[in-house]
Each structure stands twice: as C-alpha cells, then as structure tokens.
Steps between C-alpha positions, in 0.01 A plus 500: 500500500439364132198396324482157405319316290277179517684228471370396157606826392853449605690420142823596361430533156549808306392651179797511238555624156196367361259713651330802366686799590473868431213767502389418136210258388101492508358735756338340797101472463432378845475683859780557733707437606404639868643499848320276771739416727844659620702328747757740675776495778597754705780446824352689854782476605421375918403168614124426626306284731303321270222359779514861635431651148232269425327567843549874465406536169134484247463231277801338574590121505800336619489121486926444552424120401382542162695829427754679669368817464189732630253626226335784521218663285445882401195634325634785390672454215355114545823313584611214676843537714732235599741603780796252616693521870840581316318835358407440140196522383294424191187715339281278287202563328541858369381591095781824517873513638355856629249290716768294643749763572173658712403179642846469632476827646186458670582155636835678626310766639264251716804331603631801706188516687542221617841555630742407262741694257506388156673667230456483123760384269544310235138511312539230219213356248571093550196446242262660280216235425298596154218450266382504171230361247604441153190395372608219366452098538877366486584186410735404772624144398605675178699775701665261727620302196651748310606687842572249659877587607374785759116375583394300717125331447370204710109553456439221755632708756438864399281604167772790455763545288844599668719693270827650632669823380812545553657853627861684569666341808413526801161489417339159527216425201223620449196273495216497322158276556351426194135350496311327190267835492759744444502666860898542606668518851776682546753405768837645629467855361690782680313767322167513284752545191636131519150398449473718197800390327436160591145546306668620212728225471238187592215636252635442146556172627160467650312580156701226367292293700191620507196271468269623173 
C-alpha cells in the first residue's frame, strides 16, 4: 500500500540545478521543523473478514462503498489503523516511527484475539508529514516567479505555495506547503532528516523574499 497524494498535489516537476544546495548559508531563525504526522505500512501477512473485524472490534468502521478497507482507532499511542482483506495494513496518525512500530504491534496483538494470525513484516514509513514557522511574511507571487520551474501557485484554489525538491531515485519529491505567513508543510519525508535538509535548502531562498 502507498501513500498518495491529493490530486492537486500530484505534479511531476522537480527541482534542478538552480536550487540552493548544501549545508552552508544563514541559519534558520524560525521553529521546526517538527513531526505531526507519519504514515506507515506494515504487511500481516493473512487475509481478514473485514465485516467480521469491524463487528468484533472497538472503534472500528468499515463502510466497503466509500473505502475498501476497515479503520480502526487506538488510544494508546493515539493512532488510526487501516486494515485491507488482502492483509496490508496502514498506521496513520502517529508523531514517532517508535509509535507506529507499537501501534502495529498492539493492533496485531488484538487481532489474534480475535482469532486470526497475523504476522509482522515489512514495517515501512510511506510519509512523514511536518511543520515549521519561519517567522516570516513571504511574498509568494515573487517566489513563484523567480521559482517558477518547480512551484506550483494557483491562490484561487489553495493560498499555499507548492515547491518540489527533488531527491536520489527512487524517491519521489519532496513537497513543501508554503503559506504567505511563513508557516511550511512538509510532505513525502521518510525520515525527520529530509525535512531538515529540505529547510536548509528552501530558507536562503525564503529571506530573499521576505516582506519588510
């Protein structure tokens, strides 16, 4: 199972030559960037009845004719599961891959009360979803002019800046949200490191557009 993104979020483009690489530059005056969201797969490796799971099982929903699989909720570590018939299954929600390694657990551990017999393999971060404040107000139309070979800015549809990073094949882009008052969104991550160096990269660029 593979993360995707909203539609509007599906673009090709990639960052080339002429953007800022390396470590070097201004240091970074904001906040963040920080982890809020980690989406994660993990194969269970046995098939389920999906009406019998969400029967048998708390604060679970399975509605086959909007999504084809059950979702589940756990308190603790506060996580949503989604579970599909082949066997795979997603954790959402988590702030720490440690969470959703134990989330899986503990979801895999409910399971085989209730009579089946999964088995963990295959525990991979899809996404890592991130924040951070730069403290700035950015002119965007500015950005998107100069930048405008890997961003993507359509304020009548949504007041954020997308700007696209590239990375070493296979990995896909990663995106960041960029709003007029200087918060950022990260999207794509594998680990809170991509975040960082994508930080490093997008602020000397950012002060460049700063609004005085």
């Amino acid at each position: 199972m593979v993360f995707r993104y909203p539609p509007f979020l599906e673009i090709t483009m990639s960052v080339n030559s002429a953007t800022p690489t390396g470590s070097a530059g201004p240091t970074f005056t904001g906040v963040g960037p920080t982890v809020s969201n980690i989406v994660s797969g993990v194969h269970l490796n046995c098939r389920f009845d999906l009406k019998h799971l969400a029967r048998s099982a708390r604060n679970a929903i399975y509605n086959p004719k909007r999504f084809p699989a059950c979702i589940i909720r756990i308190r603790e570590p506060k996580a949503t599961v989604l579970v599909f018939e082949q066997g795979k299954m997603q954790v959402l929600g988590t702030k720490s891959v440690d969470d959703a390694r134990l989330a899986a657990r503990k979801f895999a551990r409910m399971l085989q009360k209730l009579g089946y017999q999964p088995r963990l393999s295959g525990f991979e971060v899809q996404n890592m979803v991130g924040n951070a404040d730069t403290k700035l107000v950015i002119r965007l139309e500015g950005l998107r002019a100069a930048h405008f070979q890997f961003t993507v800015y359509e304020p009548e549809i949504f007041p954020g800046l997308i700007y696209s990073i590239s990375r070493p094949a296979p990995l896909r882009p990663l995106k960041l949200l960029i709003f007029t008052k200087g918060k950022i969104v990260f999207l794509g991550a594998r680990k809170k490191e991509d975040m960082d160096d994508a930080l490093r990269k997008i602020w000397p660029v950012l002060l460049q557009f700063r609004r005085e």
